[in-house]
MDTraj code that builds the backbone (N, CA, C; nanometers):
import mdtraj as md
import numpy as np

residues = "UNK UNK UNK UNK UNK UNK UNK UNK UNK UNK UNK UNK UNK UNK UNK UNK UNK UNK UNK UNK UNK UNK UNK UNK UNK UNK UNK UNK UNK UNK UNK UNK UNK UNK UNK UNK UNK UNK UNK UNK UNK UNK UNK UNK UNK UNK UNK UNK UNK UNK UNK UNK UNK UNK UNK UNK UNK UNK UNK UNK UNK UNK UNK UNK UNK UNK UNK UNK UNK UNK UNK UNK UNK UNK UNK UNK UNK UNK UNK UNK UNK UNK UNK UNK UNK UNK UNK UNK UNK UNK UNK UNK UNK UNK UNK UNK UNK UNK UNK UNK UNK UNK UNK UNK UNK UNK UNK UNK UNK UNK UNK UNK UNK UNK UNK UNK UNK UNK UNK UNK UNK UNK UNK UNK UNK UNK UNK UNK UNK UNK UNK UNK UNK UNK UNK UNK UNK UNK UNK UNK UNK UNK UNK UNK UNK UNK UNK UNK UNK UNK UNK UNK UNK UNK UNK UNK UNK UNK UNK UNK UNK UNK UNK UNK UNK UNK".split()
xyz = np.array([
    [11.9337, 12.7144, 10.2435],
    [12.0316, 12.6085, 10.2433],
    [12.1622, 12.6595, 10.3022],
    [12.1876, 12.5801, 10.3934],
    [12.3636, 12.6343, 10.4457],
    [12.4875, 12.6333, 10.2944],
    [12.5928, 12.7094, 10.3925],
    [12.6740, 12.7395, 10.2720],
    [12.8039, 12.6688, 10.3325],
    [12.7511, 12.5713, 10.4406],
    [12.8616, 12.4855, 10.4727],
    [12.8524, 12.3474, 10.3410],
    [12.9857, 12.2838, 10.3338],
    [12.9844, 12.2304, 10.1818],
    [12.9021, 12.0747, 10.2257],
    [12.8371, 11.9658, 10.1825],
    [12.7992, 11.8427, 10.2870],
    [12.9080, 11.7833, 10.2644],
    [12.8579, 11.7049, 10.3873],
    [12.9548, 11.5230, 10.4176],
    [12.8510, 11.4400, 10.3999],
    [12.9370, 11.3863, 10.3672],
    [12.8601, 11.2641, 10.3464],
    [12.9434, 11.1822, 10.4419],
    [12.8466, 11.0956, 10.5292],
    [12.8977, 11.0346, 10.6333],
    [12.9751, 10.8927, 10.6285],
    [12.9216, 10.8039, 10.4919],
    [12.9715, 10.7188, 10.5340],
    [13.1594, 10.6995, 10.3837],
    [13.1590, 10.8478, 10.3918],
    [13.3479, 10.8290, 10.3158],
    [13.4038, 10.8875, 10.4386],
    [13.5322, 10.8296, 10.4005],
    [13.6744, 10.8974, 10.5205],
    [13.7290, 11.0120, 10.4349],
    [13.8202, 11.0449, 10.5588],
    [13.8960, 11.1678, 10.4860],
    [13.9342, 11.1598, 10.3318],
    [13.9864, 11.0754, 10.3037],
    [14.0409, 11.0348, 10.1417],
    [13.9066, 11.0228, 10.0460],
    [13.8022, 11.0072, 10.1192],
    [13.6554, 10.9498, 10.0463],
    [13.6332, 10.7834, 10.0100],
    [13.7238, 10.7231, 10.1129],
    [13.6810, 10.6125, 10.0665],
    [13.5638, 10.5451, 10.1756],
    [13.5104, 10.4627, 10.0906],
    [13.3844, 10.4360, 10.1780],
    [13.4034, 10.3721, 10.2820],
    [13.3073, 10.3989, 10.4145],
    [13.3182, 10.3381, 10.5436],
    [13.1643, 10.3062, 10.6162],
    [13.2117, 10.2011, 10.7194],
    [13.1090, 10.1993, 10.8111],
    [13.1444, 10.3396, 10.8949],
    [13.0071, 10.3794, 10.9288],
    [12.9589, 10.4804, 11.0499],
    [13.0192, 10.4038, 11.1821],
    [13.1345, 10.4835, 11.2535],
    [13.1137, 10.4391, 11.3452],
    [13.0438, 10.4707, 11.5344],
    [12.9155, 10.3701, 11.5250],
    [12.7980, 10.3905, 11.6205],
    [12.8343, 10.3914, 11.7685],
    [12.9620, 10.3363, 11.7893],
    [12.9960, 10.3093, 11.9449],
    [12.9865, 10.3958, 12.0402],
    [12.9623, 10.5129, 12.0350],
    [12.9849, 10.6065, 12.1405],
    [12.8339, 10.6553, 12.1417],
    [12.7442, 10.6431, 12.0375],
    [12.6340, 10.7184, 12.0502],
    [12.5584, 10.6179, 12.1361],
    [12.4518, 10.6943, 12.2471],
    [12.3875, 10.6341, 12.3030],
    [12.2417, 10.5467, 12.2135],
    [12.2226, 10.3930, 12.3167],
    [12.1139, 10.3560, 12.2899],
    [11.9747, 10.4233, 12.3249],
    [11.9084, 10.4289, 12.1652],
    [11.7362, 10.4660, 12.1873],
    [11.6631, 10.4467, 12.1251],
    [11.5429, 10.4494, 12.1332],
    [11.4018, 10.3309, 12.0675],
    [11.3977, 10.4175, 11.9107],
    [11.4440, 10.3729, 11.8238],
    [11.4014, 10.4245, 11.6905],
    [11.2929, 10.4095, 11.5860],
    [11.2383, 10.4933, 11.5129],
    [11.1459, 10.4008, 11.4864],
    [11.1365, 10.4798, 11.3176],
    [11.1073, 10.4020, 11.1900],
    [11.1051, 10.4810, 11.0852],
    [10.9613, 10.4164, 10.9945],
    [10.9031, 10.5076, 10.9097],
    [10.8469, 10.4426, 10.8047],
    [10.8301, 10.5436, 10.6760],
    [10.8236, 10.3936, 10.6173],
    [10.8534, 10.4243, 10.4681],
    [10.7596, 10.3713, 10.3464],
    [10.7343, 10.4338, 10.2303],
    [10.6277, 10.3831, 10.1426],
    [10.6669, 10.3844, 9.9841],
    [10.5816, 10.2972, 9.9391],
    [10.6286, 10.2627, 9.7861],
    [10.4894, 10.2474, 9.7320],
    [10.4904, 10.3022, 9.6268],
    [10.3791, 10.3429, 9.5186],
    [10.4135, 10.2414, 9.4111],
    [10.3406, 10.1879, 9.3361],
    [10.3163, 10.1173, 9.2387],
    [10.2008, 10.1675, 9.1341],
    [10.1892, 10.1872, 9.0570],
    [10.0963, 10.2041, 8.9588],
    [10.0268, 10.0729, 8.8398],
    [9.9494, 10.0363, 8.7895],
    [9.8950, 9.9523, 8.7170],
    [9.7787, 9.9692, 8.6778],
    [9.7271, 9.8726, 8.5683],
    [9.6014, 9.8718, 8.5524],
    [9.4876, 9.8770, 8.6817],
    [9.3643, 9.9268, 8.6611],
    [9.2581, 9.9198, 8.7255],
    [9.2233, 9.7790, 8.7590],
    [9.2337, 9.6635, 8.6626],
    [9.2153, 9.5440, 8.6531],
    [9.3099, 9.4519, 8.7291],
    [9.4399, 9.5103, 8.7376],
    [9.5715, 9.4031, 8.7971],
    [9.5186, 9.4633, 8.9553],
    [9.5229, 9.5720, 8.9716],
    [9.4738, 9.6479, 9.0909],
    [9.3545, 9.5746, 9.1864],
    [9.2993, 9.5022, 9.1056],
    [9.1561, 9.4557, 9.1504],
    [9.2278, 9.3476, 9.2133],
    [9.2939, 9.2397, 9.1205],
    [9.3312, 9.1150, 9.0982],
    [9.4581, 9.1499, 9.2629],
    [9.4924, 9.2258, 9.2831],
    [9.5885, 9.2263, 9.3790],
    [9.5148, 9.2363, 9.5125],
    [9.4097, 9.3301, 9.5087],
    [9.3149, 9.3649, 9.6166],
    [9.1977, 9.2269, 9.6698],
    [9.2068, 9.1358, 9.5717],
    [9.1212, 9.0469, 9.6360],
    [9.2159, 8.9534, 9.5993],
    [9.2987, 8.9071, 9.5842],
    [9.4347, 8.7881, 9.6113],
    [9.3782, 8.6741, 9.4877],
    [9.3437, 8.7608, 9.3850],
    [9.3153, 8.6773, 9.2373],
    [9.3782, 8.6678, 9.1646],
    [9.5279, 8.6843, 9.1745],
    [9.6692, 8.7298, 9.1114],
    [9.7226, 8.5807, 9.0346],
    [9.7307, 8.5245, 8.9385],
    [9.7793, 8.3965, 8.8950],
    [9.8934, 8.3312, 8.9983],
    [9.9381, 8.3514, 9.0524],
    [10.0549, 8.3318, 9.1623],
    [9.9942, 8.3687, 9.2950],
    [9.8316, 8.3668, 9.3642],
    [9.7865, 8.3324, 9.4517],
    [9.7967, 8.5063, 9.5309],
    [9.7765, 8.4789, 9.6255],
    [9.7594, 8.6005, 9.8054],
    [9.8277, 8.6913, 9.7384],
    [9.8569, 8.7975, 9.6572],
    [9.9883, 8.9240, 9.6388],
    [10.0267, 8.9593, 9.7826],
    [9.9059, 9.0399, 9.8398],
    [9.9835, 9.0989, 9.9502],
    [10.0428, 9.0895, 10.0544],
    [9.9689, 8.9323, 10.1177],
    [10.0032, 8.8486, 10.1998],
    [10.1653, 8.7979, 10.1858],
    [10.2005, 8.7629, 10.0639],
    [10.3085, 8.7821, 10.0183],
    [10.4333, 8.8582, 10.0327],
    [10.3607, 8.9450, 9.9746],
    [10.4413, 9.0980, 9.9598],
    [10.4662, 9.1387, 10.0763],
    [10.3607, 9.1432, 10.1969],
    [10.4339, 9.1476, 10.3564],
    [10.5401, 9.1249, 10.4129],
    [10.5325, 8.9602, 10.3929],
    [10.6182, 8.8812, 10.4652],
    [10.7383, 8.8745, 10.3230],
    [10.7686, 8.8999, 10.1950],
    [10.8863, 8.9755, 10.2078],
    [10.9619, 9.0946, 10.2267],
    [10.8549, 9.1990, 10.2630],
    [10.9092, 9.2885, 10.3337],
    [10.9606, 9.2443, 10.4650],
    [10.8952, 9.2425, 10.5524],
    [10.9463, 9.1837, 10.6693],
    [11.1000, 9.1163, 10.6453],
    [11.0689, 9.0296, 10.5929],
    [11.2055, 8.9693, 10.5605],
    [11.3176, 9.0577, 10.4972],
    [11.2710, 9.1310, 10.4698],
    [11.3690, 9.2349, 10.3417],
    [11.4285, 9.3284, 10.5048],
    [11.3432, 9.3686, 10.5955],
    [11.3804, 9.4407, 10.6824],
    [11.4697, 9.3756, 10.7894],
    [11.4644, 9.2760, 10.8207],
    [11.5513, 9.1794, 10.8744],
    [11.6983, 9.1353, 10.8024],
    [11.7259, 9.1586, 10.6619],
    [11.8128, 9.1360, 10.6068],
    [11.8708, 9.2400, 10.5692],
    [11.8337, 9.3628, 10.5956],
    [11.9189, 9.4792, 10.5077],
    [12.0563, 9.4561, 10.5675],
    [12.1347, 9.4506, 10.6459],
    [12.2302, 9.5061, 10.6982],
    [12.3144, 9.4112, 10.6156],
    [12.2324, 9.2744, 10.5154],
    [12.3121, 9.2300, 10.4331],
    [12.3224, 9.2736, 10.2824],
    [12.2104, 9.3433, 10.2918],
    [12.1871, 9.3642, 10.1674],
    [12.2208, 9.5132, 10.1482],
    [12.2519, 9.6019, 10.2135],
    [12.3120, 9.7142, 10.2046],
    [12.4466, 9.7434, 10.2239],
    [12.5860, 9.7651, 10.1606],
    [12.6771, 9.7265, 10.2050],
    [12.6899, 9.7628, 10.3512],
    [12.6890, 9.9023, 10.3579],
    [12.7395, 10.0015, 10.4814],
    [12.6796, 9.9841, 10.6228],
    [12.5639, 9.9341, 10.5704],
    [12.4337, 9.9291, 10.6600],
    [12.4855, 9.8540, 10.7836],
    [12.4325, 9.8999, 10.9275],
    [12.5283, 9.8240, 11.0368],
    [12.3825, 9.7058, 11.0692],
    [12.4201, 9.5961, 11.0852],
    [12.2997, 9.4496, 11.1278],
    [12.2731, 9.4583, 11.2493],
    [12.1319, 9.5228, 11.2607],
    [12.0678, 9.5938, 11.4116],
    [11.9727, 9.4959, 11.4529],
    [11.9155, 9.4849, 11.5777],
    [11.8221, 9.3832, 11.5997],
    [11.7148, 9.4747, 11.6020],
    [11.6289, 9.4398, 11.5646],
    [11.4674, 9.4881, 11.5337],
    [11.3901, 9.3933, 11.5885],
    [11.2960, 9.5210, 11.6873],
    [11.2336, 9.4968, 11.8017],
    [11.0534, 9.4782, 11.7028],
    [11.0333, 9.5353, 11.6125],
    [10.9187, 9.5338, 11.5066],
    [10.9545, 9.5672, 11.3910],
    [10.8739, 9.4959, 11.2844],
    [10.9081, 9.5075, 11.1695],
    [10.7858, 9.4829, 11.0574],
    [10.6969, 9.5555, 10.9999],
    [10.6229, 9.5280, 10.9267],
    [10.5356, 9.5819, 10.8047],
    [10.4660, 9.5636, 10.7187],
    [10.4251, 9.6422, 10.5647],
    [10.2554, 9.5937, 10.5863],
    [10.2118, 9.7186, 10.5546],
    [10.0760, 9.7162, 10.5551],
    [10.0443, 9.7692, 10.4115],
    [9.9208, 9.7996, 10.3222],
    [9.9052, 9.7928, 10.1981],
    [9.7375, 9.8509, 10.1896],
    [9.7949, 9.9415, 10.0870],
    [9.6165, 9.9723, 10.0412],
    [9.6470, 9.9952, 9.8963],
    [9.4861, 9.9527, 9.8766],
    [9.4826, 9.9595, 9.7276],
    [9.3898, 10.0643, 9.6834],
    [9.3930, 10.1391, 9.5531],
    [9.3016, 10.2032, 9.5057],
    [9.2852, 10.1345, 9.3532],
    [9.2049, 10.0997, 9.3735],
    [9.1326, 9.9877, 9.2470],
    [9.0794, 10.0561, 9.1219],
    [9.0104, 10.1919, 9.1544],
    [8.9875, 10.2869, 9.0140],
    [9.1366, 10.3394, 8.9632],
    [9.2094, 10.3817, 9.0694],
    [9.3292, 10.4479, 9.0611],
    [9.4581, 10.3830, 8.9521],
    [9.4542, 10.2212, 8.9892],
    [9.5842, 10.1650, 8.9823],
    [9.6383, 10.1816, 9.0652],
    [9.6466, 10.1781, 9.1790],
    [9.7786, 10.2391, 9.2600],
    [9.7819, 10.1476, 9.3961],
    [9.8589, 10.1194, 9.3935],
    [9.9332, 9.9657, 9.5771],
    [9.9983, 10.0858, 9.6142],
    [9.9679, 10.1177, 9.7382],
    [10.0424, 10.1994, 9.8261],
    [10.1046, 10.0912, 9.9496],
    [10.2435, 10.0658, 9.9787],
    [10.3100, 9.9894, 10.0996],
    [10.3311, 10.0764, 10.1450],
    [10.3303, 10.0226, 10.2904],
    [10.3747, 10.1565, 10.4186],
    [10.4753, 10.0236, 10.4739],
    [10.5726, 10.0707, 10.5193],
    [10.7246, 9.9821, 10.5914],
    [10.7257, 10.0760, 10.7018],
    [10.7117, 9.9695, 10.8029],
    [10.7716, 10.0392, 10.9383],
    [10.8389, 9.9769, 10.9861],
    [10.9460, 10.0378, 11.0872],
    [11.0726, 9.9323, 11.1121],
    [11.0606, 9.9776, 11.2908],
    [11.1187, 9.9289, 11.3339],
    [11.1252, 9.9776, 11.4818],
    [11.2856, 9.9039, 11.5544],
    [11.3383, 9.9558, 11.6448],
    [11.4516, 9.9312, 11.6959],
    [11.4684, 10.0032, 11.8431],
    [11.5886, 9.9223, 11.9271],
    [11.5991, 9.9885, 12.0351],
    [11.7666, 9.9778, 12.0046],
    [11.8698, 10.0938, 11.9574],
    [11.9880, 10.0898, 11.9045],
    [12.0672, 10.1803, 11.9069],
    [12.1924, 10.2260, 11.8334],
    [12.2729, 10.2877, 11.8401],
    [12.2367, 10.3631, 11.7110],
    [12.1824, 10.3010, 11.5839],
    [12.1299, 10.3988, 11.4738],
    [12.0081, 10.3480, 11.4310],
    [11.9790, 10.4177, 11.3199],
    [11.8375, 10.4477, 11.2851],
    [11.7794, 10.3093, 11.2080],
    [11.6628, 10.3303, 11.1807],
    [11.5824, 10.1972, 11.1203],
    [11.5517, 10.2332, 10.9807],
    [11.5724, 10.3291, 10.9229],
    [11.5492, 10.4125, 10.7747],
    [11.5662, 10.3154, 10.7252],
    [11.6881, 10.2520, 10.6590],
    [11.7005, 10.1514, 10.5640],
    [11.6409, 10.0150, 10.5793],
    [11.5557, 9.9876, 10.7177],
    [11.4922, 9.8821, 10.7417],
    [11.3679, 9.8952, 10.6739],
    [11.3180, 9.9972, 10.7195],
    [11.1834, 10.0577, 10.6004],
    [11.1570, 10.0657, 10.5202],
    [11.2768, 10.1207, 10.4467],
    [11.2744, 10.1504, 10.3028],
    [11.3095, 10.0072, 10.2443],
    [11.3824, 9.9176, 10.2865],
    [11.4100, 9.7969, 10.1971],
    [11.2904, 9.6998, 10.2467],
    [11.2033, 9.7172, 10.3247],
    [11.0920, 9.6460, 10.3107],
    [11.0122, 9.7131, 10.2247],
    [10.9821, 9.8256, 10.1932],
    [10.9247, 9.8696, 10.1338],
    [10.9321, 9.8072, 9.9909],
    [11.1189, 9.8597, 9.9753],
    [11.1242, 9.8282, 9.8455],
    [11.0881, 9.6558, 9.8003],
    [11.1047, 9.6046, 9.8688],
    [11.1096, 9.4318, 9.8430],
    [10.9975, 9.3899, 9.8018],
    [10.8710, 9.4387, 9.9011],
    [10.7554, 9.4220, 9.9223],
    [10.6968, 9.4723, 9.7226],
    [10.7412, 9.6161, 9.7197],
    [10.6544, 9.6408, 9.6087],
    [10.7421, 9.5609, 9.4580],
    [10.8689, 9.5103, 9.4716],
    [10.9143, 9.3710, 9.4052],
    [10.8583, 9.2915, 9.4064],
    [10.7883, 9.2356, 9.5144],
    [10.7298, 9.1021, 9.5428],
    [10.6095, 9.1024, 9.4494],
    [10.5127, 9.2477, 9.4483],
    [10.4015, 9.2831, 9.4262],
    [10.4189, 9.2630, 9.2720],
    [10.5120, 9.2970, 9.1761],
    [10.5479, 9.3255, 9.0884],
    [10.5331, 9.1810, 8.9831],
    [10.6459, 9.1085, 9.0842],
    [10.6826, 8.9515, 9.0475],
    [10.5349, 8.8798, 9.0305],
    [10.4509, 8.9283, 9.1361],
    [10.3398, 8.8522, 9.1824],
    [10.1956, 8.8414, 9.0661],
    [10.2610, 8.9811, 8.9843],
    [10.1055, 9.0373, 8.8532],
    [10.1702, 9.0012, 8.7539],
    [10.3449, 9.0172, 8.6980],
    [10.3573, 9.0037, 8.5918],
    [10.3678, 8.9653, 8.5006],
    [10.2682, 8.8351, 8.5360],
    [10.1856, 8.7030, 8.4389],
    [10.0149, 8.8169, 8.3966],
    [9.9983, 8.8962, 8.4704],
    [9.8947, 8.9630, 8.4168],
    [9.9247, 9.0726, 8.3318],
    [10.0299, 9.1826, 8.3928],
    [10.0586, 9.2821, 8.2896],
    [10.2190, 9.3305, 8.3609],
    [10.2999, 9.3206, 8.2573],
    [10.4237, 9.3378, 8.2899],
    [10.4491, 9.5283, 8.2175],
    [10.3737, 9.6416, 8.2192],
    [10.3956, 9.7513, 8.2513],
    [10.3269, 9.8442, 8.3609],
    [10.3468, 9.7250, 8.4902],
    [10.3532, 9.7728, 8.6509],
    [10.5035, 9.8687, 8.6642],
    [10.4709, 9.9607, 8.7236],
    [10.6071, 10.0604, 8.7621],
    [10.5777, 10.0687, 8.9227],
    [10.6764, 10.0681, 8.9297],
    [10.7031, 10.1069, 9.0547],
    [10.7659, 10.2369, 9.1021],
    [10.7010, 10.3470, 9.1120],
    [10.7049, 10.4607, 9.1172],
    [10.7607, 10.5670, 9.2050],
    [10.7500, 10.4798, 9.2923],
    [10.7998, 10.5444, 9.4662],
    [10.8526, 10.5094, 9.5418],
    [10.9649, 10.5052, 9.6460],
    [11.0242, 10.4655, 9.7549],
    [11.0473, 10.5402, 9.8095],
    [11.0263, 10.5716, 9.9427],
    [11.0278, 10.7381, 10.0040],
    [11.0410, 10.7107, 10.1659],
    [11.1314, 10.7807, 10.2226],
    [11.0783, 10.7901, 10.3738],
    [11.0072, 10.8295, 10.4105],
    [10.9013, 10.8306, 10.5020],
    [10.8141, 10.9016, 10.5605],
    [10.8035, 10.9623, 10.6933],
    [10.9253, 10.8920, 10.7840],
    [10.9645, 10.9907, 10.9176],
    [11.0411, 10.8757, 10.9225],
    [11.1093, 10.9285, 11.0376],
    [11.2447, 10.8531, 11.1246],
    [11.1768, 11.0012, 11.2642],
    [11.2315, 10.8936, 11.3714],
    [11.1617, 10.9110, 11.4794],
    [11.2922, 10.8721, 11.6246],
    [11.3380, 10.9513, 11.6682],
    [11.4948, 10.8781, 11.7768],
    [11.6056, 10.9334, 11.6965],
    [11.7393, 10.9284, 11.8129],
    [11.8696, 10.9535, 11.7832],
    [11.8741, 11.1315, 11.7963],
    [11.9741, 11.1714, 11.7152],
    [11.9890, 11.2818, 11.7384],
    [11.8373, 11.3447, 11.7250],
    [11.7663, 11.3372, 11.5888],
    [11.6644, 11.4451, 11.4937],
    [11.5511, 11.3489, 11.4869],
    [11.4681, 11.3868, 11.4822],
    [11.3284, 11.3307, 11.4320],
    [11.2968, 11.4266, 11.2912],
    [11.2326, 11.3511, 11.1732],
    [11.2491, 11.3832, 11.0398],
    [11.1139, 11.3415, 10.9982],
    [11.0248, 11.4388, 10.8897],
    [10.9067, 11.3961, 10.8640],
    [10.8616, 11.4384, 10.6959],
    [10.8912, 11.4136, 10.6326],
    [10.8584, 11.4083, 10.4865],
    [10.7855, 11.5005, 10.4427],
    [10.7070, 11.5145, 10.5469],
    [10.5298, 11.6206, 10.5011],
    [10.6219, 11.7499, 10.5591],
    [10.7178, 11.7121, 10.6498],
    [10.7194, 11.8734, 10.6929],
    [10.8489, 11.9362, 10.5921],
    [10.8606, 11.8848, 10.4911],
    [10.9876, 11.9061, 10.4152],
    [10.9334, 11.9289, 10.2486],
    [10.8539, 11.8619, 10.2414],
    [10.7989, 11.8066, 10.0878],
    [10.6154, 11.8518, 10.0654],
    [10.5735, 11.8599, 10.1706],
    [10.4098, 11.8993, 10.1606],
    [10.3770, 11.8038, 10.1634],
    [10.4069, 11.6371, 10.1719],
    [10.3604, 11.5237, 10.1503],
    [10.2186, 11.4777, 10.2464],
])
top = md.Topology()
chain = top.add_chain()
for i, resn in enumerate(residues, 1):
    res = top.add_residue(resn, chain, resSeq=i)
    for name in ("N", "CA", "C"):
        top.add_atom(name, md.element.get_by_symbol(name[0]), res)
traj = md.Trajectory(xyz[None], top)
């Protein structure tokens, strides 16, 4: 670990909070994804995997508010700058013995910064949605995980597995 002290990027000198400002950095195709773990019964697990959920489709669902969740961060995050996104979407597997909804959020952009928080707040939304969607079946679903899994463009390319063993 360096023994330089961190910054954190988005306080000013005084530490009060700020937008990043992106203007000078060049435009380039970014691209991030991100995943959220859920845990539950074997049984809600089932009920999610074949769209038998009392509140109809879960995942079909749970997609398209991710998607939506990724399209809205820049409102829903204060700092967050409102980027246009070139792709945006949550794919889903289930392990049915396990308990376990795995979402994958991928965000994509052609911009001045990164798509991380596009990912991750689909992610996160999505495994909300998932949540909202069972807990007429069993309301001790956790939601366990929200994690990046790479960012890809800009200065660094960043990969989870090569940091964490993931």
């Amino acid at each position: 670990m360096s023994s330089d002290p961190v910054r954190l990027t988005h306080l000013d000198g005084k530490g009060r909070a700020r937008m990043v400002d992106v203007g000078e950095k060049p435009e380039s195709e970014r691209v991030a994804r991100a995943r959220a773990r859920l845990t539950m019964s074997p049984e809600t697990a089932a009920a999610v995997e074949t769209g038998g959920g009392p509140k109809g489709e879960v995942l079909g669902v749970a997609r398209l508010a991710g998607i939506q969740a990724a399209k809205q961060t820049g409102n829903l995050i204060p700092l967050a700058h409102p980027i246009p996104l070139t792709f945006a979407d949550v794919t889903a597997r289930v392990d049915v013995e396990g308990g376990l909804v795995e979402l994958i959020g991928e965000a994509r952009t052609v911009s001045r910064t990164g798509v991380e928080m596009e990912a991750m707040a689909a992610c996160a939304v999505a495994a909300l949605t998932v949540y909202d969607m069972v807990k007429g079946v069993e309301r001790g679903v956790r939601i366990d995980e929200v994690v990046l899994l790479e960012k890809r463009g800009g200065r660094s390319d960043w990969r989870l597995a090569d940091h964490e063993g993931a």
